[in-house]
C-alpha beads as a LAMMPS data file, in Angstrom:
LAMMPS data file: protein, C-alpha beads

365 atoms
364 bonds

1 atom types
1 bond types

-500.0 500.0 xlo xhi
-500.0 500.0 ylo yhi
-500.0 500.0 zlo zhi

Masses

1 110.0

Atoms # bond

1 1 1 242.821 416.302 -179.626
2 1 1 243.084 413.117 -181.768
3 1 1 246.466 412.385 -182.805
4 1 1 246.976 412.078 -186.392
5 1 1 246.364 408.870 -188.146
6 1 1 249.767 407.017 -189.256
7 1 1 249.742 405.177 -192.665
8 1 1 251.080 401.578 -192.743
9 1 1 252.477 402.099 -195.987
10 1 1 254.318 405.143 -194.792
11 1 1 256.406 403.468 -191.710
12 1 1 256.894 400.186 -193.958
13 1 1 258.427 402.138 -196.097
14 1 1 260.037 404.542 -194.131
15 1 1 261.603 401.238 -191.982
16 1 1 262.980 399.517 -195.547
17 1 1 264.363 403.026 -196.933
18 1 1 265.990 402.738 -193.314
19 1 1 267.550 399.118 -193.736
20 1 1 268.204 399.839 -196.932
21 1 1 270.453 402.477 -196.070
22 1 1 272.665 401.056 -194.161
23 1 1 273.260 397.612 -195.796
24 1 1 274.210 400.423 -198.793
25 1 1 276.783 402.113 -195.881
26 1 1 277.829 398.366 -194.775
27 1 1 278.329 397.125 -198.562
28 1 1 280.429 400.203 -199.428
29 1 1 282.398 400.034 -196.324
30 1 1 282.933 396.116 -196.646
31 1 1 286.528 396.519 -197.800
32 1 1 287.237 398.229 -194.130
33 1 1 285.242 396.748 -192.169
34 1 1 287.552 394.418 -190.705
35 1 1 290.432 397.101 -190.013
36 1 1 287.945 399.489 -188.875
37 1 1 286.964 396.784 -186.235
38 1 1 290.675 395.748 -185.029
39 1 1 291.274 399.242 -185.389
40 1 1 288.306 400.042 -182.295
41 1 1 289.490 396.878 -180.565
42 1 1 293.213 398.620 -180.443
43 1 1 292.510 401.978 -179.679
44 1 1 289.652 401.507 -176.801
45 1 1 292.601 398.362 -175.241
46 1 1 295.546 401.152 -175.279
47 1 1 293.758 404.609 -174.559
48 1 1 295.109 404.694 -171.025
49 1 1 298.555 404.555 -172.870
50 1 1 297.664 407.399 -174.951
51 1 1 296.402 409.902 -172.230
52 1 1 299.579 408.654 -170.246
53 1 1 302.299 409.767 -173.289
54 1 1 299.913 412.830 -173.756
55 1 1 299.901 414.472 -170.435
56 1 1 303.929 413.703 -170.758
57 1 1 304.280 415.128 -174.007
58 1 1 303.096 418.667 -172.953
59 1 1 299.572 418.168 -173.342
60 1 1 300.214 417.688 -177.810
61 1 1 297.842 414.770 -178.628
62 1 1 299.631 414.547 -182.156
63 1 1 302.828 413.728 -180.582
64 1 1 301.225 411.393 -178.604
65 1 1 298.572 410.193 -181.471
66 1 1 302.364 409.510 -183.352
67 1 1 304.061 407.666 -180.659
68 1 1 301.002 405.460 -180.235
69 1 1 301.269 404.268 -184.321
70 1 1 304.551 403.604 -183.866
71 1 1 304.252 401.301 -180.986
72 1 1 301.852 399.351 -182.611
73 1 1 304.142 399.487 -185.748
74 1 1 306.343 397.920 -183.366
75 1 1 304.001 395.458 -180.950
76 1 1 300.667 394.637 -183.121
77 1 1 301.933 394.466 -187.066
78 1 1 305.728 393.492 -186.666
79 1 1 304.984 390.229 -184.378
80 1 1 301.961 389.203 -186.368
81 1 1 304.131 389.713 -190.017
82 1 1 306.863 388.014 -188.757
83 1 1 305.427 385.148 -187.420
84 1 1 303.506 384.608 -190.929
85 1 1 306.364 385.470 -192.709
86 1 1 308.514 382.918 -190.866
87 1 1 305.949 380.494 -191.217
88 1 1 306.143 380.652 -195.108
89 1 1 309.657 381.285 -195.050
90 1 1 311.028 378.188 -193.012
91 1 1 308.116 375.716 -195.504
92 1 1 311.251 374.233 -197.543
93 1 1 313.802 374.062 -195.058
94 1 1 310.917 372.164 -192.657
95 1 1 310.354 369.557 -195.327
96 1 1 313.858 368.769 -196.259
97 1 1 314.872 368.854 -192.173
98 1 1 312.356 365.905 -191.708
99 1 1 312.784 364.311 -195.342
100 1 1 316.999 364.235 -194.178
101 1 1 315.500 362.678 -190.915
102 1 1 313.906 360.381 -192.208
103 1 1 316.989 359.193 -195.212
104 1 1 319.149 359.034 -192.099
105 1 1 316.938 356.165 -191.071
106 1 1 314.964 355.476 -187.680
107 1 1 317.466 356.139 -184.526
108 1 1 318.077 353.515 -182.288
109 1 1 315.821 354.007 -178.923
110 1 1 317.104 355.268 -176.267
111 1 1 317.516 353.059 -172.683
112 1 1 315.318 354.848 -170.899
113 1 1 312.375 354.048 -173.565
114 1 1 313.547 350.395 -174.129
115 1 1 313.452 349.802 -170.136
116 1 1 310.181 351.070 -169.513
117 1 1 307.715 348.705 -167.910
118 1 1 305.105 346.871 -169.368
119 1 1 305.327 348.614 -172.711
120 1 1 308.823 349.305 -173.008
121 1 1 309.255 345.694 -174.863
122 1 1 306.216 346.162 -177.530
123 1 1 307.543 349.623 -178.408
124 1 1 311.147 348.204 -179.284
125 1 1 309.670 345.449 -181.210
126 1 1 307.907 348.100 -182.672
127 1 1 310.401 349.827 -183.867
128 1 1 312.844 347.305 -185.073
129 1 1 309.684 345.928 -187.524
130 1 1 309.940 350.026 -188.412
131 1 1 313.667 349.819 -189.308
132 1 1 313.729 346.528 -190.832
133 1 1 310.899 347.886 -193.232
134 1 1 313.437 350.205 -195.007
135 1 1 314.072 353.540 -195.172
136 1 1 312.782 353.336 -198.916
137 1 1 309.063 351.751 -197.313
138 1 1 309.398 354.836 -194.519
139 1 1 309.908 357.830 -196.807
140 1 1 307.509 356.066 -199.101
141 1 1 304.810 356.588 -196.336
142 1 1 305.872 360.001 -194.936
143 1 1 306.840 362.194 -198.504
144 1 1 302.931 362.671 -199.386
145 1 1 302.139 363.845 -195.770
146 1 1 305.048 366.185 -195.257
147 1 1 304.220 367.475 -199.035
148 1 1 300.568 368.168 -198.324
149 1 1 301.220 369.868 -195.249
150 1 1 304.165 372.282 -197.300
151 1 1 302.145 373.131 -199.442
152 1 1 299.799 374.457 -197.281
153 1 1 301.906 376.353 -195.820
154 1 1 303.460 377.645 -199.163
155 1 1 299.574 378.330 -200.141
156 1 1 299.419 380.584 -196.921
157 1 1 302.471 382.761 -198.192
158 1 1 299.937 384.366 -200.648
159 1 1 298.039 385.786 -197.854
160 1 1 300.738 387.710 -196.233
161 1 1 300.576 390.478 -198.523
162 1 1 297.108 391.332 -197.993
163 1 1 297.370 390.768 -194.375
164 1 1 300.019 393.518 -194.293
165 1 1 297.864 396.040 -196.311
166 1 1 294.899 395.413 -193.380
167 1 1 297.372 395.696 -190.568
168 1 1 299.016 398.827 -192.185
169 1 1 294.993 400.322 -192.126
170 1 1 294.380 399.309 -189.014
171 1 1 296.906 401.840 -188.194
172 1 1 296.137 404.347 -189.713
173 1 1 292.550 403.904 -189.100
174 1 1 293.663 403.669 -185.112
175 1 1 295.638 406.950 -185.714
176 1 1 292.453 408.717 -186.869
177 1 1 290.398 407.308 -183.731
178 1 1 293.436 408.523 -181.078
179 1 1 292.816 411.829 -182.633
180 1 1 289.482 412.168 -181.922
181 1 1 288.196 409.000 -179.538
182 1 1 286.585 411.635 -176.683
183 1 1 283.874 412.700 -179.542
184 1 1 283.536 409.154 -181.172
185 1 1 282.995 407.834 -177.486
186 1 1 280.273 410.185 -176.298
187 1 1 278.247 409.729 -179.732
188 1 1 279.079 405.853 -179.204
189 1 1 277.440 406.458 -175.594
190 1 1 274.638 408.613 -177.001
191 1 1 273.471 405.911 -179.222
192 1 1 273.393 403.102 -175.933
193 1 1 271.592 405.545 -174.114
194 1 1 268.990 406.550 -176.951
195 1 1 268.587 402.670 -177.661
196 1 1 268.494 401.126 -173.831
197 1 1 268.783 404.559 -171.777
198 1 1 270.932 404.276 -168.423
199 1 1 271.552 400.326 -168.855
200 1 1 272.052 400.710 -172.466
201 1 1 274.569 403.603 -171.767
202 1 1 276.302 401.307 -168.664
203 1 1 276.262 398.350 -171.418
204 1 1 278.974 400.690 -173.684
205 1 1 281.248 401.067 -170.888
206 1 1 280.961 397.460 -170.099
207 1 1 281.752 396.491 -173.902
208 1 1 284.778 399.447 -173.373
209 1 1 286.461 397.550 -170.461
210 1 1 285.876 393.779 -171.912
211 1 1 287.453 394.734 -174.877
212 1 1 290.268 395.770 -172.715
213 1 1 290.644 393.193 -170.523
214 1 1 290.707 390.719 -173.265
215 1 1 293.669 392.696 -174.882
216 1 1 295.581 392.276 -171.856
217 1 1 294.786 388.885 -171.121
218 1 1 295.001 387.494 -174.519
219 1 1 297.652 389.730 -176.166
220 1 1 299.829 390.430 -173.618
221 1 1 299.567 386.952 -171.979
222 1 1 300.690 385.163 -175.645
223 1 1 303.678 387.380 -176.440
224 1 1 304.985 386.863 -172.771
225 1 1 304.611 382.681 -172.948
226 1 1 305.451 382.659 -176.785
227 1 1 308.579 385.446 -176.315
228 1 1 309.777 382.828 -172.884
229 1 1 308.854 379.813 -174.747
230 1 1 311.473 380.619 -177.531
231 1 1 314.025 381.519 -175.077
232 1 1 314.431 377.817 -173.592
233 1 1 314.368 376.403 -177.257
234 1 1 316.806 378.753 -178.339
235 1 1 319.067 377.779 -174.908
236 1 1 318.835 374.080 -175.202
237 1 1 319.532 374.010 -178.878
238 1 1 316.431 372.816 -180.770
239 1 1 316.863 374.067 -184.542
240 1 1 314.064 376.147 -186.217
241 1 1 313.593 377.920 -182.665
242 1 1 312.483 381.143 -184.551
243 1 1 309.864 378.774 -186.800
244 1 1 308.997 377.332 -183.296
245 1 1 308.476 380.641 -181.504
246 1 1 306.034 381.886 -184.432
247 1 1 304.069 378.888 -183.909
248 1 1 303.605 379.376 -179.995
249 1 1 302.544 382.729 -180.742
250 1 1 299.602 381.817 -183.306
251 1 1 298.930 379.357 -180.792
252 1 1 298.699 381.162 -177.560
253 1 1 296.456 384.196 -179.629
254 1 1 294.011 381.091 -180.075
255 1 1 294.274 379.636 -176.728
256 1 1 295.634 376.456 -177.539
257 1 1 298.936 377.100 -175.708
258 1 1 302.851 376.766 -176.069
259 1 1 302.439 373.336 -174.698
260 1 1 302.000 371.999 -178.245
261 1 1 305.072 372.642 -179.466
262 1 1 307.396 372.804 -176.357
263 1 1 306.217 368.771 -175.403
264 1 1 307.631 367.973 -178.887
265 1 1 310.842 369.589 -178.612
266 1 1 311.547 368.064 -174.939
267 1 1 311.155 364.865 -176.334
268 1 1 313.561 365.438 -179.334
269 1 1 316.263 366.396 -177.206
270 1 1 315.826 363.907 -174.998
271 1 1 315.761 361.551 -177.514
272 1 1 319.139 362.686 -179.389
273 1 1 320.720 361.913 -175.614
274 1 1 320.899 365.349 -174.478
275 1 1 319.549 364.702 -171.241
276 1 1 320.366 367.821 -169.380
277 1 1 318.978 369.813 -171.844
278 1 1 315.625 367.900 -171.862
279 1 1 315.401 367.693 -167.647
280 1 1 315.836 371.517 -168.550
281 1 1 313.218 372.314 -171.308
282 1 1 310.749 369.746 -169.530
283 1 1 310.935 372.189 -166.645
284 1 1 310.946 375.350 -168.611
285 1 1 307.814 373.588 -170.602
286 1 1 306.026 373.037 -167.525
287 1 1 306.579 376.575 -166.444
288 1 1 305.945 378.111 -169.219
289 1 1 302.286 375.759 -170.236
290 1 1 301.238 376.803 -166.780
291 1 1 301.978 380.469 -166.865
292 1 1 298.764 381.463 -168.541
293 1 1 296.914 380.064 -165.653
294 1 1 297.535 383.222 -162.835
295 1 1 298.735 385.448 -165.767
296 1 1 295.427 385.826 -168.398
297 1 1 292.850 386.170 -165.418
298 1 1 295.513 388.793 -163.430
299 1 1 295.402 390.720 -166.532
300 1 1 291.625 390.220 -167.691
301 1 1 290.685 391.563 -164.410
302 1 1 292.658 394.255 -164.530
303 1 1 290.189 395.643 -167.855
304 1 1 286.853 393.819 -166.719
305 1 1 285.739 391.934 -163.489
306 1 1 283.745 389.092 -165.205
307 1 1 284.347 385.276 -165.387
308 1 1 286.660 383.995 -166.653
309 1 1 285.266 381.218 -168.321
310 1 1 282.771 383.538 -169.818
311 1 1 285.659 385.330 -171.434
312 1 1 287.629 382.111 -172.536
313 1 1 284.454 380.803 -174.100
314 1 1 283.746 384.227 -176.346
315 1 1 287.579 384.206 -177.702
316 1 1 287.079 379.999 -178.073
317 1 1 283.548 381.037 -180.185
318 1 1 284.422 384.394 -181.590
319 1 1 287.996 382.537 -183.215
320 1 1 285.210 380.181 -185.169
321 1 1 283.030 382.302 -185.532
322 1 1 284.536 385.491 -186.834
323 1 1 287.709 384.607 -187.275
324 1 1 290.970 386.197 -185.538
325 1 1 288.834 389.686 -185.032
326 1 1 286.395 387.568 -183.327
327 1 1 288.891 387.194 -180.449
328 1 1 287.730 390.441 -179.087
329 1 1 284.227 390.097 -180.564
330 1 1 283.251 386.892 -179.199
331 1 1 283.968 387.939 -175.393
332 1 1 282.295 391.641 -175.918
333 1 1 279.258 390.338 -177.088
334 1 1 279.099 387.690 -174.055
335 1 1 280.400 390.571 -171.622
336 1 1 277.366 393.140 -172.498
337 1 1 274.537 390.107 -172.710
338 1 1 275.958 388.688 -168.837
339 1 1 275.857 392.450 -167.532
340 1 1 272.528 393.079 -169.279
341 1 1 270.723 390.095 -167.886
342 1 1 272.279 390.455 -164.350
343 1 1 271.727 393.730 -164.115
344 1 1 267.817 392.638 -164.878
345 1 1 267.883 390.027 -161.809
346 1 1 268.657 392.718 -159.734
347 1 1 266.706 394.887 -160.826
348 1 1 263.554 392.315 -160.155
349 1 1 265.301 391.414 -156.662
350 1 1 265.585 395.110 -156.013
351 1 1 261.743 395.964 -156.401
352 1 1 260.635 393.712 -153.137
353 1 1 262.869 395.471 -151.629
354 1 1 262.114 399.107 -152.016
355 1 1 258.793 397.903 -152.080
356 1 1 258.850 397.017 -148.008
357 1 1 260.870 399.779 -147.118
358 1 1 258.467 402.266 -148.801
359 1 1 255.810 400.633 -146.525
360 1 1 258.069 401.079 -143.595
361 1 1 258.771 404.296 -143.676
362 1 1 254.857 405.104 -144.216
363 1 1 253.845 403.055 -141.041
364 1 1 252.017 400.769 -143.418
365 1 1 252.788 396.890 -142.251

Bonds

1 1 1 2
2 1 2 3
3 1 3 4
4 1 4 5
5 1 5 6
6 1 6 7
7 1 7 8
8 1 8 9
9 1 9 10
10 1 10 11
11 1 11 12
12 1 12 13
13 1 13 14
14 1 14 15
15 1 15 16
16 1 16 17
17 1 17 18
18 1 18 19
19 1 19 20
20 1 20 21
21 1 21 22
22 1 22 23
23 1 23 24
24 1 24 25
25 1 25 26
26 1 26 27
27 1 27 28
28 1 28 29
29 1 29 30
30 1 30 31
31 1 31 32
32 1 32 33
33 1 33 34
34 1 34 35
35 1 35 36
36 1 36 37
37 1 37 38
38 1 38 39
39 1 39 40
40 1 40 41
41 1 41 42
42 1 42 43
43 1 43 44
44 1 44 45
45 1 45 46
46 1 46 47
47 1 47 48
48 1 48 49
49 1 49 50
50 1 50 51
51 1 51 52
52 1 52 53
53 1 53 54
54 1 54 55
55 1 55 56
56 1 56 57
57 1 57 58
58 1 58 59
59 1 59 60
60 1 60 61
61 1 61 62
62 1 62 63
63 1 63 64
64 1 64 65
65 1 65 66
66 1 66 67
67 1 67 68
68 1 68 69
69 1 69 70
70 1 70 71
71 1 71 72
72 1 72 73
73 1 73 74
74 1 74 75
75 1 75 76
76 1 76 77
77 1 77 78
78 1 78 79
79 1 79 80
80 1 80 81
81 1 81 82
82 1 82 83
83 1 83 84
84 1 84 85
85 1 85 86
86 1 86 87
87 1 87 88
88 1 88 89
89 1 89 90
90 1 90 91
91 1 91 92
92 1 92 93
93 1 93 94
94 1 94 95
95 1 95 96
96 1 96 97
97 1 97 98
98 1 98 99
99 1 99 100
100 1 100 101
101 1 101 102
102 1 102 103
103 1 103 104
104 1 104 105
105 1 105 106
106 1 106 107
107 1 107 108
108 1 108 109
109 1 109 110
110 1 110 111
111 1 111 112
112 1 112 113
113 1 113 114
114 1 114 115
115 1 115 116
116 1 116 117
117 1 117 118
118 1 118 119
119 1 119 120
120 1 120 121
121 1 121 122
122 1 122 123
123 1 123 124
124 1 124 125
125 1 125 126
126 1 126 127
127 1 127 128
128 1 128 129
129 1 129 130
130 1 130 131
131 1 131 132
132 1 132 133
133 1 133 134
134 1 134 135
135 1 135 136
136 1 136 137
137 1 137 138
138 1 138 139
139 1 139 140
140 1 140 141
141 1 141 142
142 1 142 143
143 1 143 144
144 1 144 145
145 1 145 146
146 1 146 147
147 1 147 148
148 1 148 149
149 1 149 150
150 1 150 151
151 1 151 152
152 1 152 153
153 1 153 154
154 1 154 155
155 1 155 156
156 1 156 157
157 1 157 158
158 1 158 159
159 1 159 160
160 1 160 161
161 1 161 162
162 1 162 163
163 1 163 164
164 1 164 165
165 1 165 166
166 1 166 167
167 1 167 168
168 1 168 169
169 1 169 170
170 1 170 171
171 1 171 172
172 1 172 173
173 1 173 174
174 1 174 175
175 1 175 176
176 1 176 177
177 1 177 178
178 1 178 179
179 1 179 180
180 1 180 181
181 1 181 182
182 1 182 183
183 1 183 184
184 1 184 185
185 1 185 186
186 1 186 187
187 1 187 188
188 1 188 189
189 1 189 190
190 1 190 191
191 1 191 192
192 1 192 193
193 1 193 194
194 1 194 195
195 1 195 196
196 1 196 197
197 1 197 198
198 1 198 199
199 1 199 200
200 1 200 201
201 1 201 202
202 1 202 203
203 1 203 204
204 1 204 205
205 1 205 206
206 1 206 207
207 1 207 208
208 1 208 209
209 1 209 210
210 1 210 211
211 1 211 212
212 1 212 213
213 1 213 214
214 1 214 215
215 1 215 216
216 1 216 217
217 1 217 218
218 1 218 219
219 1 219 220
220 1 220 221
221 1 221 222
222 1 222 223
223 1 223 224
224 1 224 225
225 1 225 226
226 1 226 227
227 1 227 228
228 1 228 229
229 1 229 230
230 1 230 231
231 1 231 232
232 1 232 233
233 1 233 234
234 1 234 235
235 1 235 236
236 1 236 237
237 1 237 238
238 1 238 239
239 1 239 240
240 1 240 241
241 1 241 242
242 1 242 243
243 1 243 244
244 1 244 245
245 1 245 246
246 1 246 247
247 1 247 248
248 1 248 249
249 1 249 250
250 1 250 251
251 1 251 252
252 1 252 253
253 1 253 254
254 1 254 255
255 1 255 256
256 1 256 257
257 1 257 258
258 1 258 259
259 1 259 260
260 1 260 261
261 1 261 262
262 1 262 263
263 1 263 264
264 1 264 265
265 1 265 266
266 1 266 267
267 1 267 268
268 1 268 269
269 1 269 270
270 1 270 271
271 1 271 272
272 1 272 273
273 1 273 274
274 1 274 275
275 1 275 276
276 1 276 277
277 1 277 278
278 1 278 279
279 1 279 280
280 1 280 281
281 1 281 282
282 1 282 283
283 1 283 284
284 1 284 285
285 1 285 286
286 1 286 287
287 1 287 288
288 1 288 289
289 1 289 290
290 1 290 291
291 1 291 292
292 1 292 293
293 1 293 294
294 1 294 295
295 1 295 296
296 1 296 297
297 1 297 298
298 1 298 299
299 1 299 300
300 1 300 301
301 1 301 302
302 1 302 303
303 1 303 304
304 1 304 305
305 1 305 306
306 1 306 307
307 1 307 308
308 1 308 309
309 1 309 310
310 1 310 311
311 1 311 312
312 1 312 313
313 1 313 314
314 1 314 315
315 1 315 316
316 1 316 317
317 1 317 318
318 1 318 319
319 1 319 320
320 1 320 321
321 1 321 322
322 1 322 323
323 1 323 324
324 1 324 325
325 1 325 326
326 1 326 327
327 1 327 328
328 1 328 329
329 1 329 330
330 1 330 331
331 1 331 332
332 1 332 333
333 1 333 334
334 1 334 335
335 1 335 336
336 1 336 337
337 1 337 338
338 1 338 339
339 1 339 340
340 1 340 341
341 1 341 342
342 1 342 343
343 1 343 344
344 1 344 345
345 1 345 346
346 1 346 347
347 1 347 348
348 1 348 349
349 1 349 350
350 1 350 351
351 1 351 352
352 1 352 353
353 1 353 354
354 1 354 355
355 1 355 356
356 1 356 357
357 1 357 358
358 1 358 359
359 1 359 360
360 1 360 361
361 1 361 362
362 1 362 363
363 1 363 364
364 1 364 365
């Protein structure tokens, strides 16, 4: 029986009425797109922790579904707030600490720096050209730098209320998916097998435990270095260690590490004499800028076996990208194309080889 004759106008149509549809759905949901997104991220890195305060909570996924929105009241907005909110807070008293720095004039260099060999002469003559240009000719230089770079940060300030509103919706949106993640999972798993069958299905799970692994590697690994890091400034006395801690936190979510700001601070202390102090925070700096190198891939394996340079280079790309959601985008999307195209080499390596042993077990050479 001939099948029936399909009309080119009918599936052209039928295709745009399609796409059409859902960049309606996308345009409508714009305004929560971006919590629904960290919302996914959260809840598919911390559903162990669910089922864990569930089957200890008598089995009541509400209680549980509560707990869970209070932790990340706690963990995920309260950290990210504060740091912003420091940030802006601390914009005034940065610029008058280093305008009062530099009224008080350049300090004389230490020993240490003037005794230093080969350069240790050109950067005192240095210097003393420095002081004997004025403190008038110094603050001349520095007061348009430091004043660009405050108000920046005041210009950030106006950002922290809107980032509060997405974090408070990515709760409540993650509170909606705890309550019913089982049936959003299988229909998520539906769709990969519908679209790619088995390896489409095996790609979801992949994406599942990448996004996981990435959590724990990234998150967990930045407020451990960032929450240490702010300990040893705190203990050897630098001022704005709260500003400073903040700073190492934004930092270490976009893998550029505590080093940044921890190099600084040794070298102010050590410069204002302190010298046990600095011996001190130069240790606890090298400790602390080298912690992320057995603690990330410890943890990343923990939620995904891949490499981990393929997972430094998706939150590297994602971060420019997507922006701070593209932390866990960036490494998801390389995580599912790696497995996909591996799982294809096998495949291909696989066929010789059932190939010869079907021949084998026939009697055929």
């Amino acid at each position: 029986m001939n099948e029936p004759r399909r009309d080119l106008a009918q599936i052209t149509f039928g295709v745009l009425s399609i796409v059409l549809l859902i960049a309606s759905s996308l345009w409508v949901l714009r305004p929560f797109l971006g919590a629904t997104i960290w919302a996914a991220m959260v809840v598919v890195a911390s559903w162990p922790a669910l089922l864990w305060f569930e089957s200890r909570l008598w089995g009541r996924r509400w209680m549980a579904v509560i707990v869970m929105m209070l932790i990340l009241l706690l963990l995920f907005v309260l950290p990210l707030t504060m740091a912003i909110v420091t940030i802006a807070d601390h914009a005034d008293t940065v610029s008058t600490w280093v305008k009062g720095v530099i009224a008080q004039g350049p300090p004389r260099l230490p020993d240490w720096v003037r005794n230093l060999p080969l350069v240790g002469a050109k950067i005192n003559s240095f210097w003393n050209d420095l002081i004997a240009a004025g403190v008038v000719g110094l603050e001349a230089k520095a007061t348009p730098y430091v004043g660009r770079v405050t108000g920046w940060v005041v210009s950030q300030a106006g950002v922290v209320g809107s980032l509060l509103v997405q974090f408070m919706l990515t709760v409540a949106i993650a509170g909606v998916m705890y309550a019913g993640g089982e049936g959003a999972a299988a229909q998520v798993r539906r769709f990969g097998r519908r679209i790619g069958g088995e390896r489409g299905e095996e790609a979801v799970v992949l994406a599942g435990k990448a996004i996981r692994g990435v959590a724990l590697g990234v998150g967990v690994t930045a407020i451990i270095q960032s929450v240490v890091g702010g300990i040893g400034l705190a203990i050897a006395g630098v001022p704005l260690a709260a500003l400073l801690t903040a700073v190492m936190f934004i930092l270490c979510i976009i893998q550029v590490g505590p080093t940044l700001v921890l190099l600084p601070a040794t070298i102010w202390v050590f410069w204002y004499g302190m010298t046990g102090w600095g011996i001190f925070l130069a240790v606890w700096t090298l400790v602390v800028g080298t912690m992320d190198n057995f603690l990330r891939p410890w943890l990343i394996k923990r939620g995904a076996d891949l490499p981990l340079l393929l997972i430094f280079a998706g939150v590297i790309g994602g971060l420019f990208g997507f922006g701070l959601v593209g932390i866990f985008v960036g490494p998801v999307m390389l995580a599912v194309s790696y497995t996909l195209i591996e799982a294809w080499l096998n495949d291909v390596d696989r066929a010789p080889s059932a190939a010869s042993g079907t021949g084998t077990l026939t009697g055929k050479p």
